[in-house]
C-alpha positions in Angstrom: 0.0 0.0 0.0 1.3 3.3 -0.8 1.6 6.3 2.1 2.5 9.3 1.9 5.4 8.7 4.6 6.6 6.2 1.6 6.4 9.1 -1.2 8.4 11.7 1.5 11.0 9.0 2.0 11.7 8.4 -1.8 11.4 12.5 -2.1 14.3 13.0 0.1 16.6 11.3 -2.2 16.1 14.5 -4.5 18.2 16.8 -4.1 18.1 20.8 -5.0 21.8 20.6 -7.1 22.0 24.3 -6.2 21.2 24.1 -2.6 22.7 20.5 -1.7 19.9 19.6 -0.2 17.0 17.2 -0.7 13.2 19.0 -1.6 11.6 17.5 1.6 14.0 19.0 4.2 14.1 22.2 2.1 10.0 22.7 3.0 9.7 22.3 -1.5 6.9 19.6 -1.3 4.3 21.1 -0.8 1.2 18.3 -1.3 1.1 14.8 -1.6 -2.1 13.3 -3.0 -2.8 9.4 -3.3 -5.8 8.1 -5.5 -6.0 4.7 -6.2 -2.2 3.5 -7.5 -1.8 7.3 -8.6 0.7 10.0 -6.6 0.6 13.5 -7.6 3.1 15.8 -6.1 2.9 19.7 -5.8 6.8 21.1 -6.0 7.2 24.8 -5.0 10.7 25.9 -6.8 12.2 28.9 -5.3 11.3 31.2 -8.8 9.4 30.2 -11.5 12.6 31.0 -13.4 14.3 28.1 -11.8 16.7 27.1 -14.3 16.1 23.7 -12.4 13.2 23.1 -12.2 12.5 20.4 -15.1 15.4 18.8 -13.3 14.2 18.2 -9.8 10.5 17.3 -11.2 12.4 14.9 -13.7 14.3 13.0 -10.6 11.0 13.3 -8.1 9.0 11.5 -10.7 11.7 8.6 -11.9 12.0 8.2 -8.1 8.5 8.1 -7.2 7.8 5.5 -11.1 10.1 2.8 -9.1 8.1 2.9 -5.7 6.1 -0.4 -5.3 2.5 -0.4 -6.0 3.2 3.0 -7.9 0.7 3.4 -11.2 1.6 7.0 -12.3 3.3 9.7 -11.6 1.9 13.6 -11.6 4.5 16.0 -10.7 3.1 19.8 -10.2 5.7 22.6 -10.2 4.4 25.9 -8.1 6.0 29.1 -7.2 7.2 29.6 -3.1 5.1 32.1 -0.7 7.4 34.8 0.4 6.6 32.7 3.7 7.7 29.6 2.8 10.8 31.2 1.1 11.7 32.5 4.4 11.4 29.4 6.2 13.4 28.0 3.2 16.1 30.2 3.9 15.7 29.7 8.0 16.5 25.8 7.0 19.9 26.7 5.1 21.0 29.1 7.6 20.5 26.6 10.2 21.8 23.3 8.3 25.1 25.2 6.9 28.1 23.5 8.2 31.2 25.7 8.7 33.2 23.3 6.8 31.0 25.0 3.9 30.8 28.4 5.0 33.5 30.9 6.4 32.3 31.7 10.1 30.6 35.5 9.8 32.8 37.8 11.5 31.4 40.0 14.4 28.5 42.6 13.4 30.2 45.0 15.8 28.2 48.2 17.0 25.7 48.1 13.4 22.0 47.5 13.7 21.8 47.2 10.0 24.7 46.0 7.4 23.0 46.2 3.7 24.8 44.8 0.6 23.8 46.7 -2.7 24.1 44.5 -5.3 23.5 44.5 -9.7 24.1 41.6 -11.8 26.1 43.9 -14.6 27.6 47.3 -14.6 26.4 50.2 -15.8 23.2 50.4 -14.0 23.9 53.0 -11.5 24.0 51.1 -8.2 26.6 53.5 -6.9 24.4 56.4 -7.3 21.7 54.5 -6.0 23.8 53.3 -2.9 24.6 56.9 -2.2 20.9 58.4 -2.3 20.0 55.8 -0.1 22.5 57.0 2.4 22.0 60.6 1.8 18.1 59.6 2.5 18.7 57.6 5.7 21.0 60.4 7.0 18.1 63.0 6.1 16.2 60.9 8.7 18.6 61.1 11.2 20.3 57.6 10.6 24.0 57.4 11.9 25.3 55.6 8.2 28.2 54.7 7.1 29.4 53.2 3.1 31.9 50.4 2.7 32.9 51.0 -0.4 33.5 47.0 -1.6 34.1 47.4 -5.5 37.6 48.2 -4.9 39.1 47.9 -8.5 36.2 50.6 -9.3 35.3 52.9 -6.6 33.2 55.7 -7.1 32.1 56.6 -4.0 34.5 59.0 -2.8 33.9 61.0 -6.1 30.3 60.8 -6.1 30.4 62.4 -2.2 33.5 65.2 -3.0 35.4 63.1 -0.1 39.1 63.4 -0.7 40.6 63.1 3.0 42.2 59.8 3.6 41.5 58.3 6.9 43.6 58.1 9.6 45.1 55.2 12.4 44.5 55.8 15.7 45.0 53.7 18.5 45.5 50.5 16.0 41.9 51.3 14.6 41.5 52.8 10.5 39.0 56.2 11.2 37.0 57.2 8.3 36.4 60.6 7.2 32.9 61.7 7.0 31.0 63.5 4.6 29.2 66.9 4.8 26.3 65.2 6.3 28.1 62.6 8.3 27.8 59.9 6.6 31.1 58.1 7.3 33.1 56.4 4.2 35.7 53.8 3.2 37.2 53.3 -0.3 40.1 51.9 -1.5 40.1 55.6 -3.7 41.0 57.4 -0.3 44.1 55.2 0.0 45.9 55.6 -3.6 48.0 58.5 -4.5 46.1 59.5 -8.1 42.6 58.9 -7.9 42.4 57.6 -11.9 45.8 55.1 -10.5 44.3 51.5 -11.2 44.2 48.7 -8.7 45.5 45.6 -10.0 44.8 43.3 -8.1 43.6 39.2 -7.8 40.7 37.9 -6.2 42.8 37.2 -2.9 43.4 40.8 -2.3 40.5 41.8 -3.0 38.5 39.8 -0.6 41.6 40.3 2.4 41.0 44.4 1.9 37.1 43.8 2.2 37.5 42.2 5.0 40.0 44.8 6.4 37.6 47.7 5.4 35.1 46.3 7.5 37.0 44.2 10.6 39.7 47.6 10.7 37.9 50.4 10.5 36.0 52.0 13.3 32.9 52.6 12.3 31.4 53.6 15.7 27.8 53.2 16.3 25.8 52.9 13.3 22.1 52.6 12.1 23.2 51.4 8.6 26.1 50.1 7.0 25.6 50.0 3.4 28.4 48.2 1.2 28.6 48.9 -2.1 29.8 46.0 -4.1 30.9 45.4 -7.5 28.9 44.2 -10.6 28.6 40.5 -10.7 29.2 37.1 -8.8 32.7 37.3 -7.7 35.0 36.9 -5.2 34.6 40.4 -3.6 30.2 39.5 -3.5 31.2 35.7 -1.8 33.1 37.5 0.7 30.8 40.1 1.5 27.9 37.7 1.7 29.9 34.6 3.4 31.5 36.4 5.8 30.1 39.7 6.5 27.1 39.0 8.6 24.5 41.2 6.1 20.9 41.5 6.7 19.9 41.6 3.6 20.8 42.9 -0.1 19.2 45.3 -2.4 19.5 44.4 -6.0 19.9 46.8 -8.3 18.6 46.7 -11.6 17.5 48.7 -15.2 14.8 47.9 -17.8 16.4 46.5 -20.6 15.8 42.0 -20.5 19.7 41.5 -20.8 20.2 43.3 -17.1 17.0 41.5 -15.9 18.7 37.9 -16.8 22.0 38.9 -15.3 20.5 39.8 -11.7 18.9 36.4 -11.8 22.7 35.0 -11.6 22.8 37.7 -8.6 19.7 36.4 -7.1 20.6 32.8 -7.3 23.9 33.6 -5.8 21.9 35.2 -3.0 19.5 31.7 -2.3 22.4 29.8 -2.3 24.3 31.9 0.9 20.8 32.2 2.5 21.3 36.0 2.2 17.6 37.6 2.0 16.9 40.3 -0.7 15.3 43.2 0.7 14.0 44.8 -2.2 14.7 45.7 -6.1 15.2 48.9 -7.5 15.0 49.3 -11.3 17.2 52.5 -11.9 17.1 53.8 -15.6 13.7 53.6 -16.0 12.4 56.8 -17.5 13.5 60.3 -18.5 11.1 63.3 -18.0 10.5 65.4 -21.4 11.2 68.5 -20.3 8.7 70.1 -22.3 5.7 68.2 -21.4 6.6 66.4 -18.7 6.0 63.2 -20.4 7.6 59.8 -18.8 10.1 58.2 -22.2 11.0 54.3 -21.5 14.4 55.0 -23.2 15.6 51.2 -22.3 12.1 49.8 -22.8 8.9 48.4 -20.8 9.5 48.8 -17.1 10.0 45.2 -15.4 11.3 46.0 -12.1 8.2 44.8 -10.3 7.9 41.7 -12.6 11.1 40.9 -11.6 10.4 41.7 -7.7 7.5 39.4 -7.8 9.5 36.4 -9.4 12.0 36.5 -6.7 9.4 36.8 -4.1 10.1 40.6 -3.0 9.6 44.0 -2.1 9.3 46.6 -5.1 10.8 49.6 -3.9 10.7 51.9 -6.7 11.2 52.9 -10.3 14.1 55.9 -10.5 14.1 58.1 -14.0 17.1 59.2 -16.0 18.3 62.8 -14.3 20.9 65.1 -16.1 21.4 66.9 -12.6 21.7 63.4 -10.5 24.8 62.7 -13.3 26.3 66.4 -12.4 26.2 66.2 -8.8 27.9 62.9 -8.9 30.5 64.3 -11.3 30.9 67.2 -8.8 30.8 65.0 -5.6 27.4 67.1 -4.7 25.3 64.0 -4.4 24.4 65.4 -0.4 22.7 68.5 -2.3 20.9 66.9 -5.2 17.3 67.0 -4.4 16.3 63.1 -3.9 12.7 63.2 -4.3 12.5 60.6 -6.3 14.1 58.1 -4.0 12.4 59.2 -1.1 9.8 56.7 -1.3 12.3 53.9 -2.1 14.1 54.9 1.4 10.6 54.9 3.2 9.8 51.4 1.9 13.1 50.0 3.1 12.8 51.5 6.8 9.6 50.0 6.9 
């Protein structure tokens, strides 16, 4: 006689390739039903993008076709609850083995250490990074930006910070912007600000880790790191061994920057790192004239893309000449952020 303790057992012998573990542990089966000789089995995949997908449904069914007294075989593939994608990531932070994982390092005096994150350059996640910070500060947030994309920084530019911080007493002490927000780049430690930093994939990750274990950055509200495009070394160490509360992805309209985040986002399931929130940047630029919204990089998708990976939307930002000249100034703490405003309310929520 089939059960449906016999159809969990065989189910545990599939196994998530991505996540190392098997579906039933995972919380991804979400029904069994038994009629007659017949199983049908409802399988929530983490997106409905799941590059996986067709695999795990393929194993769960050849599995479940060699179970005795097994006729057929339905296997359902469904989309997670934000809920059960939370309890999903509950179960890999608690099964992790620290033969896997790097042990986090201390969150020292931080309530809130963010990670912003894009799948490919060019999207303005910098920018974005620093109006978030210039909006928390606005609300009297004590903040703070790690600059992590050290072969690229921008933030010291985009904030008109050219001091280079200081040792004292065996501790690295930021300098601070106009409004306080405190900041550490690898741009405020070389001589020429356009020198280039050559550097391998080792470095990089041992001056992450120095930028944030070295530095004092006092009591803070918000950390917000600032890491390069992509899935690299600098993102694995932020996200293995910085202990992050969460990531905001960073993203524009056009399909090809869309498909890249997903490696972002996958990247982000995988270290059992929640994402906060997507902001599509890019999105529009006002006519001048008539005030009309213009979709130079096509259709907007950001909140497609926030409801595929089970999200918050937090906001469409246009195109703004004056948001490119204060950055180019290092004025970004007197560009008028209205538009991100609401993005910074959502997250604070």
């Amino acid at each position: 006689m089939i059960t449906k303790e016999s159809v969990f057992e065989t189910l545990k012998n599939v196994v998530d390739p991505e996540l190392g573990m098997d579906i039933v542990t995972l919380g991804m089966v979400r029904e069994i039903a038994i009629v007659d000789e017949n199983v049908r089995v409802v399988i929530a995949l983490t997106s409905d993008k799941c590059p996986l997908g067709e695999r795990i449904k393929g194993d769960a069914e050849r599995l479940l076709k060699g179970l005795a007294g097994v006729r057929g075989v339905t296997i359902d593939l469904s989309v997670m609850t934000e809920d059960e994608r939370n309890r999903l990531l509950q179960i890999l932070k608690e099964k992790k083995q620290p033969s896997q994982l790097p042990e986090k390092l201390p969150k020292k005096s931080i309530k809130r250490l963010i990670a912003i994150l894009s799948g490919k350059g060019g999207v303005g996640k910098s920018s974005v990074t620093a109006m978030l910070a210039v909006g928390l500060a606005e609300k009297n947030f004590k903040v703070g930006i790690l600059d992590a994309d050290i072969t690229g920084p921008s933030i010291p530019k985009i904030f008109g910070v050219i001091e280079a911080p200081f040792v004292l007493e065996g501790k690295i002490i930021p300098p601070q912007s106009k409004k306080g927000i405190k900041i550490m780049s690898m741009n405020l430690l070389i001589p020429e600000e356009d020198a280039p930093v050559i550097w391998r994939g080792p470095l990089v990750s041992s001056a992450i880790k120095q930028f944030y274990m070295d530095v004092d950055w006092g009591e803070l509200d918000y950390l917000l790191i600032d890491l390069p495009p992509g899935t690299s070394d600098a993102q694995l160490t932020v996200l293995q061994m910085i202990p992050v509360d969460g990531i905001i992805v960073v993203t524009s309209p056009q399909e090809l920057a869309g498909m890249i985040v997903g490696k972002a986002v996958q990247m982000s399931k995988m270290l059992a790192v929640p994402i906060l929130g997507v902001v599509e940047n890019m999105s529009y630029v006002k006519c001048p004239n008539c005030n009309y919204n213009i979709s130079l990089f096509g259709t907007s998708n950001g909140l497609t893309l926030a409801q595929k990976i089970n999200t918050k939307f937090l906001g469409s930002l246009p195109i703004d000449p004056l948001l490119s000249k204060a950055c180019d100034e290092g004025k970004i703490e007197g560009y008028d952020i209205k538009y991100f405003k609401p993005v910074v309310e959502l997250l604070i929520k």
